[in-house]
VMD Tcl script that draws the C-alpha trace (Angstrom):
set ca {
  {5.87 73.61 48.12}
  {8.47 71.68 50.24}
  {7.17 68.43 48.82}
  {9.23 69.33 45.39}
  {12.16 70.25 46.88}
  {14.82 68.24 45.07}
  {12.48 66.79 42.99}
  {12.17 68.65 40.11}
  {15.89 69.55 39.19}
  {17.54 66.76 37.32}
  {21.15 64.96 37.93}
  {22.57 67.01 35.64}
  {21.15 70.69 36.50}
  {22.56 69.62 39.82}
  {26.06 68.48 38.55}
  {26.34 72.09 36.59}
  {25.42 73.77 40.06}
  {28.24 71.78 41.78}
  {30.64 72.84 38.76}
  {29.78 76.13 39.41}
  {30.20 76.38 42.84}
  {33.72 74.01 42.47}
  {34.66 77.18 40.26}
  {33.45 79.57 42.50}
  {35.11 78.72 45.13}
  {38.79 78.61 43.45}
  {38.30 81.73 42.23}
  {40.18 84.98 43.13}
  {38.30 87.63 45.14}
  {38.64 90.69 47.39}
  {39.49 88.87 50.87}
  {38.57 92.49 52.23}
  {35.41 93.21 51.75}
  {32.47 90.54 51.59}
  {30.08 91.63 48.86}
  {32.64 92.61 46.35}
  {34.69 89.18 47.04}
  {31.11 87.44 45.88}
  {30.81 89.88 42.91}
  {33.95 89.28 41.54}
  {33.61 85.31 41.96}
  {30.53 85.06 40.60}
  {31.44 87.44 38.05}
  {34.67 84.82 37.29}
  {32.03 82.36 37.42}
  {30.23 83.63 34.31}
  {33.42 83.72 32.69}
  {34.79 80.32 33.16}
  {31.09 78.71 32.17}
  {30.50 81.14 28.85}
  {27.29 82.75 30.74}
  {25.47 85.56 31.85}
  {26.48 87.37 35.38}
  {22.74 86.43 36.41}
  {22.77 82.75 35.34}
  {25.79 82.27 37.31}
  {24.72 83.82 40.25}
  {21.50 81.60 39.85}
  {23.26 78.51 39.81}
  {25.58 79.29 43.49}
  {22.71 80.17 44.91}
  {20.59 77.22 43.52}
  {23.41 74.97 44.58}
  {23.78 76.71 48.42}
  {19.70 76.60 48.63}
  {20.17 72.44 47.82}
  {23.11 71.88 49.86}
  {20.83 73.32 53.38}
  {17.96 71.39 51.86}
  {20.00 68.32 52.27}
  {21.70 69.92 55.72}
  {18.37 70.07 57.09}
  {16.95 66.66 56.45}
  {14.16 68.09 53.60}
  {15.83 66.39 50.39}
  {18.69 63.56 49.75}
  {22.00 63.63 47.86}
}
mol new
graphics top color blue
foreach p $ca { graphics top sphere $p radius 0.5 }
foreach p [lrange $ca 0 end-1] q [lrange $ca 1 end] { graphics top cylinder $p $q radius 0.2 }
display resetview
């Protein structure tokens, strides 16, 4: 289905991915040990937007996902 890549998400699903991942990024983690440094930011994530530890994690990954699409050439900005 790489001909609806970037298509079907609207300006504003993407904006609330970038918010996320702005607030993922500043947030505190273990700089130790890999997977529970992404637990605990995504789990800060949740916190920060008022959702569920699986929606947030949904919406980093969504936004990572669109920001190789766009690295690669398959969708634009």
């Amino acid at each position: 289905m790489p001909e609806k890549r970037g298509v079907q998400a609207t300006e504003e699903i993407k904006a609330e991915w970038a918010r996320a991942h702005k607030i993922y990024e500043k947030a505190p983690g273990d700089r130790y040990d890999k997977k529970k440094d992404r637990t605990a930011r995504i789990d800060f994530v949740a916190q920060e937007m008022g959702l569920t530890r699986k929606q947030a994690k949904r919406r980093i990954r969504n936004f990572e996902a669109w920001q190789r699409n766009i690295k690669k050439g398959l969708v634009s900005p």
